[in-house]
BADO-737721 format. One record per residue: x, y, z of N, C-alpha, C in turn. Coordinates in steps of 0.02 Angstrom, whole numbers, plus 50000, padded with zeros to 5 digits. Atoms other than C-alpha are relative to their C-alpha. Example, Ala and Ser with C-alpha at 12.3 -4.5 7.8 and 13.67 -1.06 7.14 Angstrom:
# BADO-737721
500454994150000506154977550390500455006050000
499584994149997506844994750357499615005550037
//
This chain:
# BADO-737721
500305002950059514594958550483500564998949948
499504999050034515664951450358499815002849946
499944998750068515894956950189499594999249946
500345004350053514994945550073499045002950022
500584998349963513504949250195499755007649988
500124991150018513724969450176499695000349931
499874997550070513764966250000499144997149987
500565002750021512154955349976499375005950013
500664996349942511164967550104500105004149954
499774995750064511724981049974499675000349958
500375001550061511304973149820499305000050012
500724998450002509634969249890499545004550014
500444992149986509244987449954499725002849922
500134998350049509654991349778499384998649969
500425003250040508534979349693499345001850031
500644999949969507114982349817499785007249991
500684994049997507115001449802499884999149904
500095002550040507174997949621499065000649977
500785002750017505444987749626499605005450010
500474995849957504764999649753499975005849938
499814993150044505105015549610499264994549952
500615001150069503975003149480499224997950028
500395000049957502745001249621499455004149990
500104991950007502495018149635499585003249931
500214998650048502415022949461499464996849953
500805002550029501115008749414499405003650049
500694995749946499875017549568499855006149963
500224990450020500115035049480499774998749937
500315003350065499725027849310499284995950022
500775004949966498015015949373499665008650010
500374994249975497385032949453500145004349957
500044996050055497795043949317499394995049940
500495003550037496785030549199499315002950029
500495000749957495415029149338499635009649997
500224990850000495435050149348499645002449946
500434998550038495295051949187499554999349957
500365004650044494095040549133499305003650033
500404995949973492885051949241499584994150051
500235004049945492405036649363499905001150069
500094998649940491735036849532500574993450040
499705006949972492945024749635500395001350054
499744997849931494005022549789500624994550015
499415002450007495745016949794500274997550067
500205002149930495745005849953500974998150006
499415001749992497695004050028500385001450061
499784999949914497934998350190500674999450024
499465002049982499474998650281500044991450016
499755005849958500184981950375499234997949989
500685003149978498824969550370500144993450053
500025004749943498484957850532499354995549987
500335007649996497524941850559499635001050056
500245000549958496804949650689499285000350015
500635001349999494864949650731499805007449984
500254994949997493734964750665500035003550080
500344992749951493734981150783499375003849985
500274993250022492674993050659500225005850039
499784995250003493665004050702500825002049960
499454998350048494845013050585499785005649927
500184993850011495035027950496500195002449916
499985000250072494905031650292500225007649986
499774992550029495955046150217499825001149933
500014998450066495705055850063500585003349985
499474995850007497405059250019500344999149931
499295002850039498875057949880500474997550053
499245001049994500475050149900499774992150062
499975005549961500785033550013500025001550075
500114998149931500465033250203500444995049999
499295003649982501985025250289499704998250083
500105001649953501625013750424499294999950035
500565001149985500125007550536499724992749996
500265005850036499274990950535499364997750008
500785000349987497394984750518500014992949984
500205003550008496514971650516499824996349929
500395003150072496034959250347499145002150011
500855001849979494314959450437499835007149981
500054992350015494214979150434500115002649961
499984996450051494774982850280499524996549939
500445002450044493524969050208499375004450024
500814997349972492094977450327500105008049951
500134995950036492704994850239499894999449918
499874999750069492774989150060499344996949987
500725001350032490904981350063499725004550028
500244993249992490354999050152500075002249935
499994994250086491105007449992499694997749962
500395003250040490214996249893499325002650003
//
């Protein structure tokens, strides 16, 4: 790899974890609002999303912090988000 190339890939790790940090910190802010506004609600955040055809199947955590990796369906995460409804 030359040089110029190292350097770009670089800069843009930088800049990307960057974003990713104000990412982050807008999610923990929204849910701190949401928490303490004493609301019932459900913070829907699918990994990878595919084009691929509903399964119904797929599996809803109650957790903190970001899940890394996985990918679902558009169709499946619309079929879970008018369930929660």
């Amino acid at each position: 790899m030359h040089g110029i190339a190292r350097a770009l890939i670089g800069a843009m790790s930088i800049l990307l974890r960057g974003v990713w940090d104000n990412v982050i910190e807008d999610k923990n802010r929204a849910e701190k609002i949401f928490s303490d506004a004493g609301l019932d609600y459900t913070f829907v955040r699918p990994p990878s999303l595919t084009d691929d055809p509903k399964t119904g199947r797929y599996d809803a955590k109650v957790e903190e912090g970001v899940t890394q990796g996985g990918k679902i369906s558009r169709a499946d995460v619309a079929s879970f988000m008018v369930d929660e409804l």
